[in-house]
N, C-alpha and C positions, 0 to 999 in steps of 0.2 A: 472305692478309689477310682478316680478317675486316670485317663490314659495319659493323661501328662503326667502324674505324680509317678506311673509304673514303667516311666523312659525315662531313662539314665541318662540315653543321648539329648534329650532334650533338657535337662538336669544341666548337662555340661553347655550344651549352647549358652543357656541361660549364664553358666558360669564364667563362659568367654567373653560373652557381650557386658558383664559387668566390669571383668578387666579390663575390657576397652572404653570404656564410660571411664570408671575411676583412673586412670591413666590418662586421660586428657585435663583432668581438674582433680587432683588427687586431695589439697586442702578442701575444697569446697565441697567435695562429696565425705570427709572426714575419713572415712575407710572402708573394709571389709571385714567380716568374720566370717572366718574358712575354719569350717570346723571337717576333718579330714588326718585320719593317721597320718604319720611320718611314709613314705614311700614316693613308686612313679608317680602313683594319678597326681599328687601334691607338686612334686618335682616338674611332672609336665605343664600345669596349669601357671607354677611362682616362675617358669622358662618364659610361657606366654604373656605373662603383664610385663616380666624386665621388657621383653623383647618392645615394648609400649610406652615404657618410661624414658621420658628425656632427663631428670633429675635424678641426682644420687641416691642411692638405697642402703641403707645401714640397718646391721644386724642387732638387735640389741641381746646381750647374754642374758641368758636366767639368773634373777637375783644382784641384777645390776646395782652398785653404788650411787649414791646423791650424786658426787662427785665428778660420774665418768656421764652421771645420765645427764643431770644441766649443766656442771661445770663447776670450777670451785677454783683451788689455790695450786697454782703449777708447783709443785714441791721443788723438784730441783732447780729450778729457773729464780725461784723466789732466796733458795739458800744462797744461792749466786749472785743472785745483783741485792741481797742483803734488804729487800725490799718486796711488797704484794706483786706479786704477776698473778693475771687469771687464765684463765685454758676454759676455752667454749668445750659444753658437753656435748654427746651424741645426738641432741635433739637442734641443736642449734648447725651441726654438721648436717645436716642431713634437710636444712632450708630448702625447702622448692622441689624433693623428693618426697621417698617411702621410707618410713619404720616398719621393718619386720620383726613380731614380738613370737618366739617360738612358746610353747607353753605359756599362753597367755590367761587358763583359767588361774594359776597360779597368783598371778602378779597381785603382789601385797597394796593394801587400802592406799598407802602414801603413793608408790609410782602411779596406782590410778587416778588420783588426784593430778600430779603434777600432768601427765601426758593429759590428762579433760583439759586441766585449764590451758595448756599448749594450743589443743586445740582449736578454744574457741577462741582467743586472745590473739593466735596467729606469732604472739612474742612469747618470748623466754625471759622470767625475772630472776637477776642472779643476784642472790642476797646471803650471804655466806662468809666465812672464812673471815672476816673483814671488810668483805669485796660489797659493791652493787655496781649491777652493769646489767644491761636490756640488752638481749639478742632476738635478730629476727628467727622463725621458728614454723615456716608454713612448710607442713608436711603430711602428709595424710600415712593410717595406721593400718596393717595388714596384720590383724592379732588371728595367730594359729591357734584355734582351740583341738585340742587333742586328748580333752577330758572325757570322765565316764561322762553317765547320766548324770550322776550326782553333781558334777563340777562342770559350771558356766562360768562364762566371761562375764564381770561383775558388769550390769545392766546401765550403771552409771558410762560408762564409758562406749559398751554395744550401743545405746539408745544416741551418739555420737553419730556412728558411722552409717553410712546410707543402704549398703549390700550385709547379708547373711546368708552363705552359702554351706550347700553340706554336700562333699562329694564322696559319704563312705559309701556307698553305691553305686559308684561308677566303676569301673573296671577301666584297665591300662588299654584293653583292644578299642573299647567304645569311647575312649578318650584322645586315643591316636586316630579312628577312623573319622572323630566329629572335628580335629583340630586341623584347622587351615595352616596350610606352608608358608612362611615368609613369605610378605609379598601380595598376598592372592584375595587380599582384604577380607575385613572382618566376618564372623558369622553371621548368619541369616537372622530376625528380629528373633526377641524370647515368643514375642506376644502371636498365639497362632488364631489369634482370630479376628475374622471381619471388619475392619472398623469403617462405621460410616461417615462419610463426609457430614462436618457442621460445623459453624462457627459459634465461637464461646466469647464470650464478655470479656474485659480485662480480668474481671475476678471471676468466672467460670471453675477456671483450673483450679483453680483455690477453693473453692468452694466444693466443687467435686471431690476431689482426693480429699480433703475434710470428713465429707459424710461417709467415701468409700471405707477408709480412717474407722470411723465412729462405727458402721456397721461390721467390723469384725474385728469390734474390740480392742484398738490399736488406740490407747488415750495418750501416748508420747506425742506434741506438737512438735518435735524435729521431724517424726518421719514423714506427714505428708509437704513439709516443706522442702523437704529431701526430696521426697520425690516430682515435685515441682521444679525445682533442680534440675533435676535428670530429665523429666519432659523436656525444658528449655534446651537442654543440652542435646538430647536426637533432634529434636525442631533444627536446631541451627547447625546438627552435622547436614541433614537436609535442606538447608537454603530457607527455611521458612521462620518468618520474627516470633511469632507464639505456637504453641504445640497444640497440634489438633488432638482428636479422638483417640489417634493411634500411638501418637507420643503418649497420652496421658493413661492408657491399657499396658505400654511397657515399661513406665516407671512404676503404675502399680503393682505388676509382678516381680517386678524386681525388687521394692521396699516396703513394702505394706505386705504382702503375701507371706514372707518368711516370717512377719512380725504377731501375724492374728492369733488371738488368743479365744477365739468362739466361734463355729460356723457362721455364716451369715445367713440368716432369715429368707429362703427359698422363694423365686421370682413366682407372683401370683399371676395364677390365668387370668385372662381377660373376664372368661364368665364366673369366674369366683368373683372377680374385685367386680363386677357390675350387681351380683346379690349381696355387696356389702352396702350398708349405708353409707351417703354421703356425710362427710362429717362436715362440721359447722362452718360457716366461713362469718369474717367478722364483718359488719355491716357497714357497707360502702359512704364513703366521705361523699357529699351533696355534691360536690364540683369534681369528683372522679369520674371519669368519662366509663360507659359501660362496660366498653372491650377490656379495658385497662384491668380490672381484677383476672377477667379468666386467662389473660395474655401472662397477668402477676406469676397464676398457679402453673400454668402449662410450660412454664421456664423456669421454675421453683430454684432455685441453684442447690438448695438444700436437700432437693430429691438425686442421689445419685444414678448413675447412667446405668441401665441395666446390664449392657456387655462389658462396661468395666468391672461391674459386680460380679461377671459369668468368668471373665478374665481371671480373677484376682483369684476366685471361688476354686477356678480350674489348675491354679497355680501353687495353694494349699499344700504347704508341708504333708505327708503322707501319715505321719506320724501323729497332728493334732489331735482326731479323734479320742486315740488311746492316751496321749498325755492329758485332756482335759477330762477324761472318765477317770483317770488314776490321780491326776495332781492338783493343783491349788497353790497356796499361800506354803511357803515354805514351814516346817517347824520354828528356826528361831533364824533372824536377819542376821546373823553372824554366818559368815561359811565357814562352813566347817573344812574343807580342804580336804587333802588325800588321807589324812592319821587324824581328823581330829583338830579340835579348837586348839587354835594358838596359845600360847603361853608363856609369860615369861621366866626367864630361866638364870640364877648367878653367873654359870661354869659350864654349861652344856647347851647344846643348840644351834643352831644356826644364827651369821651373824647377823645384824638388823642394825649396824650403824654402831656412834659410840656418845659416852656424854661425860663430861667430865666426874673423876671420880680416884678415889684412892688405890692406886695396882694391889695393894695387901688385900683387898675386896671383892677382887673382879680379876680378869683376864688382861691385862696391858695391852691397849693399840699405837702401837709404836707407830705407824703409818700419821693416824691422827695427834697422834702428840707431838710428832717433827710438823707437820702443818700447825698446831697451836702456836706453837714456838717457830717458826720460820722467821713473820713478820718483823719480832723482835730483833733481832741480830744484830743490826746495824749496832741497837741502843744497849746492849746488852755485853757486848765481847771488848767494850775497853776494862784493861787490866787481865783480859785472858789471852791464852795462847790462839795465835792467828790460824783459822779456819776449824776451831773448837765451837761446835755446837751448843750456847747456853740454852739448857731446859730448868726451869722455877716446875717447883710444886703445882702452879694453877694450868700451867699446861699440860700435866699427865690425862690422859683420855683412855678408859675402862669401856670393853665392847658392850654392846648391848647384842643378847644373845636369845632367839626364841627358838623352842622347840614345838613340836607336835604332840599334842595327845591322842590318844585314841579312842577313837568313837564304837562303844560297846551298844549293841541295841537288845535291849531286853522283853522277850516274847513273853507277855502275862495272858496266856491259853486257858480259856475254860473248856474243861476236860469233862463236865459233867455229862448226865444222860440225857438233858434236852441239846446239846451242841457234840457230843460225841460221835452220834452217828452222822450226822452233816457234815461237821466243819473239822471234827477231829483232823481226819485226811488231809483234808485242806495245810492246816494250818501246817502240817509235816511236813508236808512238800513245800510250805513257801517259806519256812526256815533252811530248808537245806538249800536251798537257790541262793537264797538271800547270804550263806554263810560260804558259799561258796564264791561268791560276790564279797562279801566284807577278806575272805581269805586275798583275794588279788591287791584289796586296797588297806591291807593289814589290819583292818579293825578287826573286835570280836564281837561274838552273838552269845546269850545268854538264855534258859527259856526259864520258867516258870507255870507250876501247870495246879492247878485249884479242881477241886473235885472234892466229893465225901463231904467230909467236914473240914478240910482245912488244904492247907497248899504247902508246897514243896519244890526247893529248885532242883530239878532237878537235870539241868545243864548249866552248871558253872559256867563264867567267861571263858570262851575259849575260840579259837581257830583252826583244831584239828576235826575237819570232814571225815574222818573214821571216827571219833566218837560221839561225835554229833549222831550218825548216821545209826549209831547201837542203841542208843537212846535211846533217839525216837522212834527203830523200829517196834520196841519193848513198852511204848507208852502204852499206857493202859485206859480207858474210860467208863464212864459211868458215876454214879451216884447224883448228891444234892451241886449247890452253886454257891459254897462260900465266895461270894465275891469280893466281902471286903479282906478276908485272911490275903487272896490273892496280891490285892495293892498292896497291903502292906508287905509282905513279901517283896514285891518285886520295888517297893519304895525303898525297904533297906539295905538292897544289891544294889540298887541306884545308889544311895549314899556314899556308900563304900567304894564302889567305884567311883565318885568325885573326889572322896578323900584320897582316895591313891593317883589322881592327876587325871583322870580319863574323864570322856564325856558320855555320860550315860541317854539314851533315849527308849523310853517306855513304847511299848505296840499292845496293847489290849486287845484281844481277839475272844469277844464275845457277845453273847447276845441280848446283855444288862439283866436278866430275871434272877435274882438274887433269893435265893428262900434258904439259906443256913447262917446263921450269927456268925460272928469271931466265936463264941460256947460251947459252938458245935451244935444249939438248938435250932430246931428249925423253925420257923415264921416269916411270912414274905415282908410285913410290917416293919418289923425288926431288924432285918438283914438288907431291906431298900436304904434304911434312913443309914447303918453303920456302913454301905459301900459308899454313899452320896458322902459319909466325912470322910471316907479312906481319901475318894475322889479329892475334896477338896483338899484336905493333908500335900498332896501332890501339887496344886496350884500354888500351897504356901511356902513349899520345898523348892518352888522353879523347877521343877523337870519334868523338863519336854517328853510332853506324851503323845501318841496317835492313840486312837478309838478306833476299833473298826468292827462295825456292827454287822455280826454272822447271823442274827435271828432272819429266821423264815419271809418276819415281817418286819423289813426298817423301823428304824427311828425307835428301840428297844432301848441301846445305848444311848441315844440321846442325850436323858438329861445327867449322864454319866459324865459323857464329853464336855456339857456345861459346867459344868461344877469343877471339873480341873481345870478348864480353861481350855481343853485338848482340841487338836485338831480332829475333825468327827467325818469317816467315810463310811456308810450305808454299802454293803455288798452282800447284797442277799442273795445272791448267785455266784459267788466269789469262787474261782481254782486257787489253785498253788501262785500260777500265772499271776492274775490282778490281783493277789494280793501281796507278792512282791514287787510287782509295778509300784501300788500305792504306798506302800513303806521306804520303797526309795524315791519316791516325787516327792512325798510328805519330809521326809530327811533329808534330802537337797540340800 
């Protein structure tokens, strides 16, 4: 870990001088993600950007309406002049300001849609109710993530904004003593190193932030255009038309740095890179003048700058290492949320809007049915009594209502004598972590344990940490490695729990060597080929499984993972620790 990832205070610099970046061009930098519990350090940081913003700032509520978010049919305005009136939403208020989106790992697929395209369109298209009408809509977005591990801000709309900041490690004192007073001008640069005077090309910068981009894994084309952006924008708070060196080292720690997904490739000595071979060059055009190629390579645009590479390297989330040792590709591209995959529901649930439909059916949205019927009035109320609301049959409007399921994770543990004495322990302790984790975000844990000749659940779904805890002190190990009894097993607890609404996610915790049938006889012949169709049985089922190989020697389970389709992590040195890291990166 290097000495900038283990200062907080320079953590919050960095966090200052993006609120004052994003607060000068709030649409054009698109936004931030502050990922930071509810409190001071929060409170003190969302004080410092208002204190920076000359445009309006609007809050938007959790689980905000179409209606309130773009805009729709002014109800009472419309019953009254017996004719459409519209009412601009909160995103069209809020023109040439900030949205702050509180709990924004939350926000359901459709608001992430409308706020992207806000963003990039700069308008608001109102098509609703009757109505169309275009408002203007340049605002840039301040989404508070305050989710676990498990829950991001959906990437479609993070890959928007230009900053990603994380202040759970700052403290209130190192936050008050790094925050400048009203007045006393902004913090010191993020970037604390060296940069040399040079001139760059029109396309330099571009080119640069590209490869810097490419070498740590960052394949979104917004972020280094974003951070080109931001270059231009310190350049011309400093009087200069394009951004040298030093602009272009603090937009990469500012946008690229939170963003990398893989270290980057460690700068080569001089005397290493001179006992390398040279690599080929392509053979010079008759009428290219001689200088002219090594001038070509020695200004490569392609080759990035080495301190901006040491910059970015040194600015490295602290946490990558252990997310890219434990995580990857999510289980399945749906989020799953705080309880569980969505779902829709008659009569229960949370409301999600409304569609037309029969009340004997559904819930009545009185709200929505006086807007269906508004318009009409005018044409509607001769021969009734004056200021009588007519409603017809085809305007009645029924909620649309989703609830949450719950996400049950099913531990399928081989117990036998070759994984008992290793991994048994193991796998004890990374259930009980794990269930003490699913207890906060309501879900259950389940285990399943295979051993002898055959398997057994023996922990039901559940969320009580005291009998989890009797359990598993009392599990037992040893014998053979029925491994296909195990999957099926834990395939039919998975079933069951889909039929009763909940999302089931398989964990296999073992080290693939299978030597007892479903018979109970034993043959390693035999008992390979019957886990390899349990495996597949699961690929045909859909349910999402993790693999995670306890043998001695990886790649055991392997062609196990293949065959379900599962996601496959090798930890042959695995604690309690990384193997609940990986069961929650892998379930994300």
């Amino acid at each position: 870990m290097t000495p900038e990832q283990e200062n907080p205070a320079g953590v919050w610099e960095d966090a200052l001088r993006a609120a004052a970046l994003f607060a000068a061009d709030p649409h054009g930098l698109g936004g931030i993600v502050l990922h930071a519990r509810a409190g001071p350090v929060r409170d003190l940081w969302l004080d410092h950007l208002r204190d920076r913003l000359a445009g309006p700032v609007r809050r938007m509520p959790p689980g905000i309406a179409d209606d309130r978010l773009i805009g729709g049919l002014d109800l009472p305005a419309t019953l009254r002049a017996g004719r459409p009136v519209s009412q601009r939403g909160l995103l069209a208020e809020a023109d040439g300001g900030v949205v702050l989106v509180p709990m924004a790992e939350r926000l359901e697929r459709g608001t992430v849609a409308r706020l992207a395209g806000a963003l990039d369109t700069g308008t608001l298209a109102l098509e609703r109710d009757g109505l169309t009408a275009r408002h203007p809509a340049r605002f840039g977005l301040v989404l508070l993530d305050e989710g676990q591990e498990d829950e991001t801000v959906a990437e479609a709309l993070a890959d928007r904004l230009a900053f990603r900041l994380d202040l759970t490690g700052v403290s209130l004192h190192e936050a008050r003593v790094a925050t400048p007073a009203p007045g006393q001008g902004r913090p010191r640069e993020g970037g604390r190193t060296t940069a040399r005077p040079g001139n760059h090309s029109a396309d330099g910068p571009v080119a640069m932030l590209c490869a810097v981009a490419e070498s740590f894994g960052v394949t979104s084309l917004r972020a280094p255009l974003l951070a080109l952006r931001i270059a231009r924008l310190v350049a011309r708070e400093a009087g200069r038309e394009e951004p040298d060196e030093a602009d272009l080292i603090a937009a990469a720690r500012l946008v690229l740095a939170p963003r990398a997904t893989r270290l980057s490739p460690p700068p080569v000595d001089a005397e290493d890179a001179a006992e390398q071979p040279p690599e080929p060059r392509p053979p010079q055009d008759a009428d290219q003048a001689p200088g002219a190629e090594a001038e070509r390579v020695e200004g490569d645009p392609r080759e990035p700058d080495a301190i901006v590479l040491d910059a970015v390297r040194a600015a490295l989330p602290k946490n990558l290492l252990a997310h890219l040792l434990a995580g990857g590709p999510p289980l399945r591209s749906t989020a799953a949320g705080r309880m569980g995959m969505a779902a829709a529901s008659p009569l229960t649930g949370r409301p999600v809007g409304s569609r037309p439909g029969d009340p004997r059916r559904g819930r009545l949205d009185l709200i929505a049915t006086l807007r269906a019927a508004a318009p009409w009035q005018r044409l509607r109320r001769a021969g009734h009594a004056p200021g009588r609301i007519v409603v017809t049959p085809d305007d009645f409007r029924i909620r649309r209502l989703q609830r949450r399921s719950e996400t049950t994770t099913i531990f399928c543990v081989d117990a036998s004598g070759s994984a008992a004495l290793e991994r048994l322990a193991e796998a004890k302790g990374a259930v009980e972590l794990l269930l003490a984790e699913a207890y906060v975000r309501r879900d259950r844990i389940a285990l399943v344990v295979f051993r002898g000749t055959g398997a057994e659940i023996v922990l039901p779904p559940t969320r009580s940490l005291v009998r989890a805890k009797r359990v598993l002190a009392g599990l037992p190990g040893g014998g053979g490695t029925p491994l296909a009894a195990g999957l099926d097993a834990a395939a039919t607890l998975a079933l069951g729990v889909r039929r009763a609404g909940g999302s089931p996610v398989i964990v296999l915790l073992t080290d693939g060597r299978a030597n007892v049938a479903r018979s109970g006889l034993g043959g390693r012949a035999l008992a390979g080929e019957e886990a390899l169709g349990a495996a597949r049985m699961l690929r045909v089922q859909g349910l999402p499984t993790l693999v995670i190989d306890t043998g001695a020697r990886p790649d055991g389970a392997r062609r196990l993972a293949e065959a379900a389709q599962a996601r496959y992590c090798p930890l042959p040195h695995a604690d309690a620790g990384s193997v609940s890291a990986a069961v929650r990166a892998a379930t994300a």
